[in-house]
N, C-alpha and C positions, 0 to 999 in steps of 0.2 A: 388507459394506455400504460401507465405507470405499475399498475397491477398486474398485467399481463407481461410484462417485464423482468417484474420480479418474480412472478411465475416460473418463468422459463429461465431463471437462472440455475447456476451447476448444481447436480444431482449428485457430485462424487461426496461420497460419504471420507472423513479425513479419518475414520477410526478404522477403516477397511485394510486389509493387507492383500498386495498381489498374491494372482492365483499358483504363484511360483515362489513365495515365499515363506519361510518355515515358523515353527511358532516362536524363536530367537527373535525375529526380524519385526520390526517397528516402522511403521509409518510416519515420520517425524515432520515438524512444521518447516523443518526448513528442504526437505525434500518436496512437500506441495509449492512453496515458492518457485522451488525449481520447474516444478512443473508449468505453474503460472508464466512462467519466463519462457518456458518449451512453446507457449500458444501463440498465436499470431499477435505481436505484441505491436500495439499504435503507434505510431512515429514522435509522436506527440509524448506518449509515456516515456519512450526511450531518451528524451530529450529533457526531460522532468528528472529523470532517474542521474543522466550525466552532471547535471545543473547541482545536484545535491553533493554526487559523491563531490565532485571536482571543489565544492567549496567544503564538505567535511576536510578533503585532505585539506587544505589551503588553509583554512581559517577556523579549523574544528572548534566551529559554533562556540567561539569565546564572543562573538558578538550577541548580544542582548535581543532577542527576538520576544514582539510582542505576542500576545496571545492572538487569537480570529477576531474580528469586526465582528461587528450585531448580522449584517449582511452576509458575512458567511456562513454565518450559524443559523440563519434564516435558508440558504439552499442549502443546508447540509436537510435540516429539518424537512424543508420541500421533499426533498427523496428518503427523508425517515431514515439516518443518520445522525447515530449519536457521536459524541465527540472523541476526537481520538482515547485522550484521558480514560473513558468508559468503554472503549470498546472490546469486545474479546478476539481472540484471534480467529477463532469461527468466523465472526462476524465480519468482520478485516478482509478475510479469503474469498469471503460471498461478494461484500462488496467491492474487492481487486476482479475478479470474476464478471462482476456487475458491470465495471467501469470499463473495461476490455471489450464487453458488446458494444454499450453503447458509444463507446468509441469508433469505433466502426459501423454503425448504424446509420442509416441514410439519411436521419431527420439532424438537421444540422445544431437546431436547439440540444438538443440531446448530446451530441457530439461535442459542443462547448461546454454544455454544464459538468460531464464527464471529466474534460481536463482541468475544468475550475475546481471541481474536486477533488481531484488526484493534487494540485495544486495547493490546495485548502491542508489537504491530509500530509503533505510536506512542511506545509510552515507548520501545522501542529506537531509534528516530527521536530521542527527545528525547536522550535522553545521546549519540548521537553527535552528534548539533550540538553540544550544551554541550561535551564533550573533543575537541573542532574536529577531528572526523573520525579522527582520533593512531590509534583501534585497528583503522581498516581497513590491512590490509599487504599487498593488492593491487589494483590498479584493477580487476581482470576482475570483482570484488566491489563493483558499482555497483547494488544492489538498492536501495538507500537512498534513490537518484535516483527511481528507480521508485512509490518509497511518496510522495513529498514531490510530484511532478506529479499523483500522482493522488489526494489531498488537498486539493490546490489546486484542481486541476480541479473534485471535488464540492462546495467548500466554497464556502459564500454569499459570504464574506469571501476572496476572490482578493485576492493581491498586485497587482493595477492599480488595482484599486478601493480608493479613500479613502472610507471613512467616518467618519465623525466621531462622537465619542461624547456630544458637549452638543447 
């Protein structure tokens, strides 16, 4: 089942340019986030996405976040997910892509494990902000970028928008 899953995940090529665009024009990672964010997004994601900005702005991850339990990195593994730290942003886009189906998928296990790892991919989000990025040891491992615009992009509370909390 897992296999046929990952099958049928997105076919959109990120290196492709609209049929309307000139050879100037760049397909950039944070315009597929936006797209990502354009899709019928889980309620659940959107909820995950508020939870992060609302404590970036508030508390911009001075607090000490540990790294993942053995447990988490045991279902990250289950669905053959590497750790944020190692991921590229290919592979970040495939699996936001991923995690959007089966969030919406009828099979309720599925539907859980989905948020526990959008969840998972958050608190790895947070500790690497809090140890100011120190355990990434190569740039080709910019997955991280990948989780943080398309957060932003879902979430109600964007980084341009001020809100005011009185």
């Amino acid at each position: 089942m897992l296999e046929t899953m990952i099958n049928n995940s997105s076919d959109l090529d990120l290196t492709s340019k609209s049929s309307f665009s000139t050879d100037n024009d760049i397909f950039t990672s944070r315009s597929y986030a936006a797209l990502l964010a354009k899709n019928k997004v889980p309620l659940s994601h959107k909820r995950i996405a508020d939870n992060y900005m609302v404590i970036k702005k508030i508390f911009k991850f001075q607090v000490n976040h540990n790294k993942i339990s053995n447990a988490e990195k045991e279902l990250l593994r289950k669905y053959d997910f590497n750790l944020l730290e190692y991921t590229t942003m290919q592979q970040m886009y495939d699996e936001l892509t991923l995690l959007q189906k089966w969030s919406l998928s009828g099979d309720e296990q599925l539907r859980q494990d989905s948020d526990n790892i959008l969840q998972i991919r958050v608190n790895e989000l947070k500790y690497l902000e809090t140890s100011s990025y120190a355990v990434i040891s190569n740039e080709i491992y910019n997955g991280y970028q990948a989780l943080a615009h398309y957060l932003q992009e879902i979430s109600k509370f964007q980084s341009g928008t001020q809100y005011s909390i009185y």
